[in-house]
C-alpha positions as a Markdown table, in Angstrom:
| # | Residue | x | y | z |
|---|---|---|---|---|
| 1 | Unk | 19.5 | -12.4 | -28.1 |
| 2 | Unk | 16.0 | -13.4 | -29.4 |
| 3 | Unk | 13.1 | -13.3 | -27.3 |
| 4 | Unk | 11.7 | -16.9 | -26.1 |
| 5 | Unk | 9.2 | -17.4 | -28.5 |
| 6 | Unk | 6.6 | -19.9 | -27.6 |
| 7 | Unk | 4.2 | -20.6 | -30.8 |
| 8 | Unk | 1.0 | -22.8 | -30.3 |
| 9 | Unk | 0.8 | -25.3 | -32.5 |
| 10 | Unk | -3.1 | -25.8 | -32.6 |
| 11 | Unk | -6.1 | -24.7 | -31.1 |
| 12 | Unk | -5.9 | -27.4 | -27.6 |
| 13 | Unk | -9.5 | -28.4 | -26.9 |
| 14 | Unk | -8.7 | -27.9 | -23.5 |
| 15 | Unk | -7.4 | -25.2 | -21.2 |
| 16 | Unk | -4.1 | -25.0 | -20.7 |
| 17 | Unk | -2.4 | -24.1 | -17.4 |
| 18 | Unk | 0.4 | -21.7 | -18.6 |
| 19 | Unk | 1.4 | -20.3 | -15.2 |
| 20 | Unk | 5.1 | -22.1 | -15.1 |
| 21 | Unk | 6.3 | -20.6 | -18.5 |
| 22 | Unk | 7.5 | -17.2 | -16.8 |
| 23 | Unk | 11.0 | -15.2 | -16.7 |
| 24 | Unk | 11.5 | -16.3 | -13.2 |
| 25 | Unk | 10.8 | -19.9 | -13.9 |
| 26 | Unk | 12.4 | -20.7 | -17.0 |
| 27 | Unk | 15.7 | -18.7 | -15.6 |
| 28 | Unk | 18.4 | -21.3 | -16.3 |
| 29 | Unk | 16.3 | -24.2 | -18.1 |
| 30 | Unk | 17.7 | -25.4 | -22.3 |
| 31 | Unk | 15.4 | -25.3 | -24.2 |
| 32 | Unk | 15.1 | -29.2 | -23.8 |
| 33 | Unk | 13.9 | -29.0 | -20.0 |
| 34 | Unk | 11.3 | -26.4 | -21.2 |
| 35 | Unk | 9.9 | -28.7 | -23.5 |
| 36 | Unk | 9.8 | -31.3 | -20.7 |
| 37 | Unk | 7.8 | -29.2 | -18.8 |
| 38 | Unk | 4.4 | -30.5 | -17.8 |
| 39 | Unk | 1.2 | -28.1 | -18.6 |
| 40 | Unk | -2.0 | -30.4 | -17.8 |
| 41 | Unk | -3.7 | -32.9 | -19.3 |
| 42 | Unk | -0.4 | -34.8 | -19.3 |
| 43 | Unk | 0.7 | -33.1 | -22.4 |
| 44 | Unk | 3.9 | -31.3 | -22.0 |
| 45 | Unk | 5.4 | -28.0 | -23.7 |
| 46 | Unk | 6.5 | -29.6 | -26.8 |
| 47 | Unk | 2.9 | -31.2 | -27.4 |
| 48 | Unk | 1.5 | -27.8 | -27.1 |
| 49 | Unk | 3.9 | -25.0 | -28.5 |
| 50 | Unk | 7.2 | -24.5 | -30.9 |
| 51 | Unk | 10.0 | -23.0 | -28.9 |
| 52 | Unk | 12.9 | -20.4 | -30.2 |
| 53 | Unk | 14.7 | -17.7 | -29.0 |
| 54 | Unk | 17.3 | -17.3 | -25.8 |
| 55 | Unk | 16.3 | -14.3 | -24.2 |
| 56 | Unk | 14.3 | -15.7 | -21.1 |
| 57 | Unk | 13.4 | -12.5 | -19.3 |
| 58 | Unk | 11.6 | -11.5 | -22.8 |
| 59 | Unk | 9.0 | -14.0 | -23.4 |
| 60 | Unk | 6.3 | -13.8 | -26.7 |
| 61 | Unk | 3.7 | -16.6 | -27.2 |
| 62 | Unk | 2.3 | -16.3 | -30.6 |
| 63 | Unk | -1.1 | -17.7 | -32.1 |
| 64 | Unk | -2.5 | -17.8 | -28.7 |
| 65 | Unk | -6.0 | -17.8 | -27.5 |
| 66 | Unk | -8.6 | -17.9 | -25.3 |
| 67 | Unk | -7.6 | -21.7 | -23.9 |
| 68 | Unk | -3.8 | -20.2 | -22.4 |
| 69 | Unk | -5.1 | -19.1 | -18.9 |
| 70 | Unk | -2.4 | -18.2 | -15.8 |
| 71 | Unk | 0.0 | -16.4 | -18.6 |
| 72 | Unk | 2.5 | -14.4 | -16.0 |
| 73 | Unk | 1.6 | -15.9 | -13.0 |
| 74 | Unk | 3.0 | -15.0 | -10.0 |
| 75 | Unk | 5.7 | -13.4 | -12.4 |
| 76 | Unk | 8.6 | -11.5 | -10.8 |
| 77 | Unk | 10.5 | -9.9 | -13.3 |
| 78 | Unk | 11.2 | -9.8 | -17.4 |
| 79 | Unk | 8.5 | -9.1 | -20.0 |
| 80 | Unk | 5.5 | -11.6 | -21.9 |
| 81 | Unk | 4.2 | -10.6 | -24.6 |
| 82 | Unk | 1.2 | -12.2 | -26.1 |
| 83 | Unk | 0.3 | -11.6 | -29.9 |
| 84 | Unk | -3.6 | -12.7 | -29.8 |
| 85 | Unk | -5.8 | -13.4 | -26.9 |
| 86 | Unk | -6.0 | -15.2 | -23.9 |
| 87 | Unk | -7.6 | -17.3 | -21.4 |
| 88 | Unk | -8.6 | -16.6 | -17.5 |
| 89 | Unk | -6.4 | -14.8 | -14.9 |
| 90 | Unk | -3.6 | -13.1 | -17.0 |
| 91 | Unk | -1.2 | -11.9 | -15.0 |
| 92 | Unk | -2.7 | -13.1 | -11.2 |
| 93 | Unk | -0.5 | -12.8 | -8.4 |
| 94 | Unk | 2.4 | -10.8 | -10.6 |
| 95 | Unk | 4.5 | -9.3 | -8.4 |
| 96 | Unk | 6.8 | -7.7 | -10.6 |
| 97 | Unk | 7.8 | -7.8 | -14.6 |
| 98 | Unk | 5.1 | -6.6 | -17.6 |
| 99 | Unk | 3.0 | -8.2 | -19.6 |
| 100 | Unk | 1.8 | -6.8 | -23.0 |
| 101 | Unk | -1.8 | -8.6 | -24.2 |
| 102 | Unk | -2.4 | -7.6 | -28.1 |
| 103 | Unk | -5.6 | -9.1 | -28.2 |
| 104 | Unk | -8.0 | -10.0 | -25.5 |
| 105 | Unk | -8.2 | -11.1 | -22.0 |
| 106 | Unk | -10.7 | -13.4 | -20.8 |
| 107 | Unk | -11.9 | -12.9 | -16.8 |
| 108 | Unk | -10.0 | -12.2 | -14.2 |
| 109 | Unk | -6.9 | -9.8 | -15.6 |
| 110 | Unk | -4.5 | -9.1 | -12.8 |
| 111 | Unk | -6.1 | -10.8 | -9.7 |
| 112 | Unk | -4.3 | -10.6 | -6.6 |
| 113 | Unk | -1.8 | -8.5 | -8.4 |
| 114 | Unk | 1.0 | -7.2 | -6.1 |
| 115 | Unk | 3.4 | -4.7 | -8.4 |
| 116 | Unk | 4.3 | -4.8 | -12.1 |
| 117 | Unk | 2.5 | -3.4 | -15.1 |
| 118 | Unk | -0.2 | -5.1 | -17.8 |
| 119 | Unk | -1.3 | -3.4 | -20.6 |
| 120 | Unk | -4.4 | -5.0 | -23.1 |
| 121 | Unk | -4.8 | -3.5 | -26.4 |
| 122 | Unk | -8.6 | -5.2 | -26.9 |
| 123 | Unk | -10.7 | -6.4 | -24.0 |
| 124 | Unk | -11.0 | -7.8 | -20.9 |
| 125 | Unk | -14.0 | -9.9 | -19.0 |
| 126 | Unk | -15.6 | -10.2 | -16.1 |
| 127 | Unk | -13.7 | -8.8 | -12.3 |
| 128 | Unk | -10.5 | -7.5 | -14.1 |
| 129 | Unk | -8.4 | -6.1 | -11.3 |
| 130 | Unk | -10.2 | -8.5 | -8.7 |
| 131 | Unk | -8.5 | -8.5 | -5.7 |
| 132 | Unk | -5.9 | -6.6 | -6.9 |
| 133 | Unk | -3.1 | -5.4 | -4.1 |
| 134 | Unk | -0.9 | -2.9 | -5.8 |
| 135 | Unk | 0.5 | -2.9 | -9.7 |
| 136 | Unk | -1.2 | -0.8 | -12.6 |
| 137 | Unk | -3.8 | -2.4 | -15.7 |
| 138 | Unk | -4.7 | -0.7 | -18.5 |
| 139 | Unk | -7.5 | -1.7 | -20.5 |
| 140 | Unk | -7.7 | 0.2 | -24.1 |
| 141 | Unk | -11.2 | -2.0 | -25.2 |
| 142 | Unk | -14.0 | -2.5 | -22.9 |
| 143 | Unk | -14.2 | -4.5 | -19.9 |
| 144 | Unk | -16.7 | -6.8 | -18.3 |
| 145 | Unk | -18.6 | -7.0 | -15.1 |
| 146 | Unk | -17.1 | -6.1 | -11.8 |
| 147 | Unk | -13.8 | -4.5 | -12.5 |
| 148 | Unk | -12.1 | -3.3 | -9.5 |
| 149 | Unk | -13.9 | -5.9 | -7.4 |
| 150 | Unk | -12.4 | -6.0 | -3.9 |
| 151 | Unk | -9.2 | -4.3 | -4.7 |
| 152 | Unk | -7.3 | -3.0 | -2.0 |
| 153 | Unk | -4.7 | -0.7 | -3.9 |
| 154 | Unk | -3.6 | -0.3 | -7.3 |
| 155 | Unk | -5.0 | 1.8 | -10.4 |
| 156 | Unk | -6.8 | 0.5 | -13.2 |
| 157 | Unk | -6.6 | 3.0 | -16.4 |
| 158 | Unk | -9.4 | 2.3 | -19.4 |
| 159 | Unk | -10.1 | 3.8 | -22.5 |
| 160 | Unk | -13.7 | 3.1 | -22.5 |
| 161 | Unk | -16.3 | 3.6 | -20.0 |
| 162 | Unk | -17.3 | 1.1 | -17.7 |
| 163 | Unk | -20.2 | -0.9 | -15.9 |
| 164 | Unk | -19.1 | 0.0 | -12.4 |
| 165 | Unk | -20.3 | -1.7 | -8.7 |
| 166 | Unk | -21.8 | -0.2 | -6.1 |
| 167 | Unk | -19.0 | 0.0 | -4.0 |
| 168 | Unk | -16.8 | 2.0 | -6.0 |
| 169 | Unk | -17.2 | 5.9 | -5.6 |
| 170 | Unk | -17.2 | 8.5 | -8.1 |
| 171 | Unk | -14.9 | 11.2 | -7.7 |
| 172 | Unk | -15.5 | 13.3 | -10.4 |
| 173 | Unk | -13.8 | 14.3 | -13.1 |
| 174 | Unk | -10.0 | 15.5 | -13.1 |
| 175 | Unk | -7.3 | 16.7 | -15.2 |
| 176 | Unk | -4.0 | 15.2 | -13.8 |
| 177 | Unk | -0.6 | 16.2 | -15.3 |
| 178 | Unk | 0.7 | 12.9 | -14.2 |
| 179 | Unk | -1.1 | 11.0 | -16.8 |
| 180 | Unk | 1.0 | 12.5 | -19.6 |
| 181 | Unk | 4.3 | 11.2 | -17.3 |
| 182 | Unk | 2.3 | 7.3 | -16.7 |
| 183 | Unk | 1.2 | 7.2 | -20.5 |
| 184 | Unk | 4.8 | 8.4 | -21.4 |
| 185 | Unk | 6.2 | 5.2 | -19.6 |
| 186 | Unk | 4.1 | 3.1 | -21.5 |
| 187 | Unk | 5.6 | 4.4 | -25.0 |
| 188 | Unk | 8.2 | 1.2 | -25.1 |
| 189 | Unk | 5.9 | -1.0 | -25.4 |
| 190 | Unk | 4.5 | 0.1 | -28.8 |
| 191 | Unk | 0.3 | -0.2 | -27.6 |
| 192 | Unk | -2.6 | 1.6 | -28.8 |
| 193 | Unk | -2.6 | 3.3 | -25.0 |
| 194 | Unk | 0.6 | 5.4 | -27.4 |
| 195 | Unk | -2.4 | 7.3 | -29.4 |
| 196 | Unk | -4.2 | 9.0 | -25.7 |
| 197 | Unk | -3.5 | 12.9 | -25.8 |
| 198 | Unk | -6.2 | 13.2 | -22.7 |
| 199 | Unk | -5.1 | 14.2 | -19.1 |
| 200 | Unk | -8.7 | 14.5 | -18.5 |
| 201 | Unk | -10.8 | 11.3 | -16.5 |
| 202 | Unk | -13.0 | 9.9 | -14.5 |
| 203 | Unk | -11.7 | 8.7 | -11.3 |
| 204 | Unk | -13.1 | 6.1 | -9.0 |
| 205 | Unk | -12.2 | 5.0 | -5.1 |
| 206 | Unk | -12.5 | 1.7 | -4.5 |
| 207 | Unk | -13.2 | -1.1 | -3.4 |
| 208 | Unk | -15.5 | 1.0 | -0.2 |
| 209 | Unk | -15.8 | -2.4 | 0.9 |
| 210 | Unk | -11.9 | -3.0 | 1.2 |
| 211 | Unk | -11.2 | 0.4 | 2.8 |
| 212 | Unk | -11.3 | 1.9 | -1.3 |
| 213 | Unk | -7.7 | 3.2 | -1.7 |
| 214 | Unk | -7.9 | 1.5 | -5.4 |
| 215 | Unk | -8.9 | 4.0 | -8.0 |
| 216 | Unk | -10.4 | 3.2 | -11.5 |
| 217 | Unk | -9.1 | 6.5 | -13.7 |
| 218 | Unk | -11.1 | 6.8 | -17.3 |
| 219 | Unk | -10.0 | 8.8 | -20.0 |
| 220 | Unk | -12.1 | 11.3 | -21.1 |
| 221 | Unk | -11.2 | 12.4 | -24.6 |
C-alpha cells in the first residue's frame, strides 16, 4: 500500500483547520468521504488538497505551509509526514502515533501533548512543548520564545541552543549513554537528528512552576 498522500493544491489565503485528517479519523473512510470532509471556510478536502494512496495509518501532506495548523491532532496512532512547513499547534493533544515535519513549524509544536513522538527537521516558534504532558519533540533548527512553557512531563531534545524562561532550571551539563539508544530510535525516520554523534547536553527541569519534572536536553557537540 501507498501512503495517503494529501497534496495542496494552492497556497489557501486562509488558515486551514487540518486537525480531522489523522490515522484515527480517516480509519475506514474511501477516499470519496475524505474528500467530503469539511475543513473551514466551507471549503472541503477536495477544494483544498489532491488525495492518493491507501495506507491510512501513513499519512504525507505535500506542498504544505505555514496556513495547515492542527496537523496530528489529538492523533492516536499511525504516522504524518509533512514535506514543507506548517501552521500553529502541530501535533497538540497527540496522544500516540509520530509525526515527521521536514520544514518548519509555526507556534505551539506539541501542546498538551500526552505520548507519541514529533520530530522537526527546521524550526519551530514561539511555546513549543507548551503544556506538554508526556511524549518526546525534537527540534534540529532553532526554536522561539518560551519553549517548555508549563510542561508538566515530557522531554524536549534541540540541536540548537535556546532562549530559555525563568522557570526552567539548569542542571548542568551531562553525558548520557541513553541518548545514543533515543537518537538510535529515531533512525527510521530518515531526519537530520540521524547526523548527532553527541551524548553530551545541556539539561533543563522544568516547568518549576508545574512541579518541573519536564526536562529540555541540548546537544552539545
Amino acid at each position: 500500500m501507498t501512503a495517503l498522500t494529501f497534496t495542496l493544491k494552492k497556497n489557501p489565503p486562509f488558515k486551514v483547520n487540518c486537525s480531522n485528517l489523522t490515522p484515527n479519523k480517516l480509519a475506514g473512510l474511501s477516499i470519496e468521504k475524505i474528500q467530503e470532509i469539511t475543513l473551514n471556510n466551507n471549503n472541503n478536502v477536495i477544494d483544498l488538497f489532491e488525495i492518493k494512496g491507501s495506507d491510512y495509518e501513513n499519512i504525507i501532506f505535500k506542498n504544505s505551509n505555514e496556513q495547515l495548523d492542527y496537523i496530528g491532532h489529538k492523533m492516536t496512532r499511525g504516522q504524518v509526514t509533512i514535506e514543507g512547513n506548517c501552521g500553529d499547534f502541530l501535533g497538540a493533544n497527540m496522544q500516540g502515533g509520530t509525526i515527521i515535519c521536514h520544514g518548519n513549524a509555526h507556534d505551539r509544536v506539541g501542546d498538551l501533548m500526552r505520548r507519541g513522538l514529533i520530530l522537526v527537521e527546521g524550526n519551530s516558534g514561539d511555546y513549543c512543548g507548551s503544556r506538554m504532558i508526556a511524549g518526546t519533540i525534537g527540534i534540529y533548527g532553532k526554536v522561539g520564545k518560551y519553549v517548555g512553557f508549563s510542561m508538566k512531563r515530557g522531554s524536549i531534545l534541540l540541536k540548537t541552543p535556546a532562549e530559555l524562561h525563568a522557570t526552567l532550571q539548569n542542571c548542568g551539563a551531562h553525558t548520557l549513554p541513553f541518548l545514543s539508544l533515543l537518537l538510535s530510535s529515531f533512525k527510521p525516520f530518515s531526519t537530520s537528528f540521524n547526523k548527532v554523534k553527541s551524548n553530551r547536553i545541556q539539561r533543563y527541569a522544568g516547568d518549576l512552576a508545574c512541579n518541573g519534572n519536564g526536562e529540555i536536553l541540548i546537544i552539545l557537540d
